[in-house]
NUTOR-20228 format. One record per residue (C-alpha): x, y, z; residue in three letters; residue number from 1. Coordinates in steps of 0.2 Angstrom, whole numbers, plus 5000, padded with zeros to 4 digits. Last residue first. Layout:
<rozas>
<<X Y Z> ALA NUM>
...
</rozas>
This chain:
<rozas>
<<5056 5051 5059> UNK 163>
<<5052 5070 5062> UNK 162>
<<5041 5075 5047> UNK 161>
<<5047 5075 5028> UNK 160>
<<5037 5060 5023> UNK 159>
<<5022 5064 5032> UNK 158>
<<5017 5056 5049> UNK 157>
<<5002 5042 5055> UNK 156>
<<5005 5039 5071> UNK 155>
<<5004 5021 5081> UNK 154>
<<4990 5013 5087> UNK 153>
<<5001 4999 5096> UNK 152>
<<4998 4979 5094> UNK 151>
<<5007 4967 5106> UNK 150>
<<5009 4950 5100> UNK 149>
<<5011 4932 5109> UNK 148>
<<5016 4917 5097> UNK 147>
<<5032 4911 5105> UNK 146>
<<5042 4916 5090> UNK 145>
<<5035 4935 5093> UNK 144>
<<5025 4946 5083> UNK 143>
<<5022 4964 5082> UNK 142>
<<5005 4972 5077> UNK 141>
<<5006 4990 5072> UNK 140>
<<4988 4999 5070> UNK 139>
<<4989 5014 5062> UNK 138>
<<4986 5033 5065> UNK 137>
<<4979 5050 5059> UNK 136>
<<4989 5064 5059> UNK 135>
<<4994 5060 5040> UNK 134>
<<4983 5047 5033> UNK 133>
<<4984 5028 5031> UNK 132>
<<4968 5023 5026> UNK 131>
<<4971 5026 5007> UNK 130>
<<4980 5011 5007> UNK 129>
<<5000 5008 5012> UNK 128>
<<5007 4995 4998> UNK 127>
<<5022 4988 5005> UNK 126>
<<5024 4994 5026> UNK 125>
<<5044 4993 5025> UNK 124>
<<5049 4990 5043> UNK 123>
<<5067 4996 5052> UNK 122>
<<5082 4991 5059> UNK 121>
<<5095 5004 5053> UNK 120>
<<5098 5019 5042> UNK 119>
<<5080 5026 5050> UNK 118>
<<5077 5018 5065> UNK 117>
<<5071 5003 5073> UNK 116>
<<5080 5001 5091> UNK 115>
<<5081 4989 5102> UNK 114>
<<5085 4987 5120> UNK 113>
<<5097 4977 5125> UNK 112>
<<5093 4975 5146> UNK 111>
<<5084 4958 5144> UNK 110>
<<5085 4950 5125> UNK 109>
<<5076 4952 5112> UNK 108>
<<5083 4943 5096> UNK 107>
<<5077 4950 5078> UNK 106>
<<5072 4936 5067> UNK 105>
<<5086 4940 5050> UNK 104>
<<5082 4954 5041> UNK 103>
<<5078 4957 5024> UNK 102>
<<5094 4970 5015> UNK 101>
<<5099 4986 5013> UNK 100>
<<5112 4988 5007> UNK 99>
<<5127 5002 5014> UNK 98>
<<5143 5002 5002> UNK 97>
<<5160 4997 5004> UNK 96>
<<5159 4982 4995> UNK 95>
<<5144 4979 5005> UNK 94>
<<5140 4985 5022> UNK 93>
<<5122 4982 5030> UNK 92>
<<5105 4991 5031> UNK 91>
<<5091 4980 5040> UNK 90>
<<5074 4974 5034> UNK 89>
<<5058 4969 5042> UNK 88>
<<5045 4968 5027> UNK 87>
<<5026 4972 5027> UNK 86>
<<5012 4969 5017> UNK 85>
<<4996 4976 5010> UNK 84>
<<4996 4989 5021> UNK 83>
<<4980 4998 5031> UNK 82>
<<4984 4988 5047> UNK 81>
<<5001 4987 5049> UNK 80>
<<5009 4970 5052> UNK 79>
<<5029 4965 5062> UNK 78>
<<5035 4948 5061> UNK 77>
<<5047 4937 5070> UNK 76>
<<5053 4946 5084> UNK 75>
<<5063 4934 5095> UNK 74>
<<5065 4925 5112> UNK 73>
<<5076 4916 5118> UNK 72>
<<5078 4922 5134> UNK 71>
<<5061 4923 5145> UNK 70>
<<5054 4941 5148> UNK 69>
<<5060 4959 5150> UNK 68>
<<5060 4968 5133> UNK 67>
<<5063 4985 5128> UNK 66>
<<5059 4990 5109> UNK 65>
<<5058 5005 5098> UNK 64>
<<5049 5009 5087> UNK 63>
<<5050 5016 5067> UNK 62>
<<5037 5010 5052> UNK 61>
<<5042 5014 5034> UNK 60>
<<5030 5019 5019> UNK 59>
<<5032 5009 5002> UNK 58>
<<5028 5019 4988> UNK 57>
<<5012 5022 4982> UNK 56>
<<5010 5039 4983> UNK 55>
<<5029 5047 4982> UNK 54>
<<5034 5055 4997> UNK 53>
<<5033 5039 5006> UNK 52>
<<5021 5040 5022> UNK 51>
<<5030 5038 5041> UNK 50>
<<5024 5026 5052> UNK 49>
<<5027 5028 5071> UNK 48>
<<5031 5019 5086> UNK 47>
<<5040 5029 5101> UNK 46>
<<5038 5016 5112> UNK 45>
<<5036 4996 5110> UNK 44>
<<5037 4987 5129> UNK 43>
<<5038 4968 5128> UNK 42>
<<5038 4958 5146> UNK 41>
<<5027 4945 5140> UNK 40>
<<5018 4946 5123> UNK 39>
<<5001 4946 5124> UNK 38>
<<4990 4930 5121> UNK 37>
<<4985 4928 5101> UNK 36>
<<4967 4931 5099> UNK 35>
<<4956 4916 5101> UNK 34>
<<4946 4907 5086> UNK 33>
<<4930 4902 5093> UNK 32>
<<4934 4881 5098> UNK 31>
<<4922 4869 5088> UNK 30>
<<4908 4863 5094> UNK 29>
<<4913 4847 5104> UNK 28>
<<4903 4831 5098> UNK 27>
<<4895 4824 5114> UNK 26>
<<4905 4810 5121> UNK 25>
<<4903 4793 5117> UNK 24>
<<4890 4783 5126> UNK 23>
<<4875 4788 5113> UNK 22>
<<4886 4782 5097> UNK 21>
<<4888 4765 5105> UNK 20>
<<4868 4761 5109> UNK 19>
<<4864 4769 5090> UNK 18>
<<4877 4759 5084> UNK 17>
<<4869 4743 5092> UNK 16>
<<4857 4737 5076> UNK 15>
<<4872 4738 5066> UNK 14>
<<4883 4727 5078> UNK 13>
<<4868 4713 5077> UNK 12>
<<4863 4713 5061> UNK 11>
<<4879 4711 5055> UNK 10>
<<4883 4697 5068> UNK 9>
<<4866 4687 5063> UNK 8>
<<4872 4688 5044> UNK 7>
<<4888 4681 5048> UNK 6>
<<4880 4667 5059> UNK 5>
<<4868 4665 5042> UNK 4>
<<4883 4663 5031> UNK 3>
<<4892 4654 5043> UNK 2>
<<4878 4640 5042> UNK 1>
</rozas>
């Protein structure tokens, strides 16, 4: 007898999926993929990206920063379009010589501007492409540890230019 009691039951729960499955929700298509929301109170000026003077070299990308939103923020990755890679770095002194050397997050803070330069802050843009050209210019993305960017066209000069 619990054998056909068992048997009732399964044909009973699988004859009411169907019921179950139409009072659950609809399935939710999934979300299009958003752009990341624009960082808050960050101002880049003066951005450029200077060429190497040897093809295939790394080129370097320049700005500077001002920033007026919440405290504890920081700039945790900087992309150019055009590059295969890019690297924030930072010059320091060792045994009496300047290194330089992969930065650490870079904090912003209200009222401390900040400055990538040459001989301080600045980006390396590994493997610039044919698309970056001189007078033309390149898309630079900067990130933030709270996921907002801001991206700046920003121009494209030769090696011995005005850095």
């Amino acid at each position: 007898m619990p054998s056909i009691l068992n048997a009732a039951l399964a044909v009973f729960v699988a004859a009411s999926l169907p019921g179950v499955a139409g009072c659950a929700p609809e399935a939710q298509a999934p979300a299009p993929e958003t752009e990341p929301a624009a960082a808050a109170g960050l101002s880049v000026s003066n951005a450029r990206v200077v060429l190497p003077p040897v093809s295939g070299n790394p080129a370097a990308v320049y700005f500077d920063l001002t920033f007026a939103g919440q405290p504890g923020v920081t700039l945790e990755a900087v992309t150019v379009e055009g590059a295969g890679m890019t690297m924030i770095h930072d010059y320091v002194e060792s045994a009496g010589t300047m290194e330089m050397t992969m930065a650490d997050p870079v904090e912003l803070a209200e009222g401390t501007p900040v400055s990538f330069a040459p001989g301080g802050l600045h980006v390396m843009a590994m493997e610039p492409s044919d698309v970056l050209k001189v007078g033309g210019t390149a898309k630079v993305t900067l990130t933030l540890s709270d996921d907002t960017t801001v991206t700046v066209d920003a121009p494209v000069r030769a090696a011995g230019d005005e850095r």
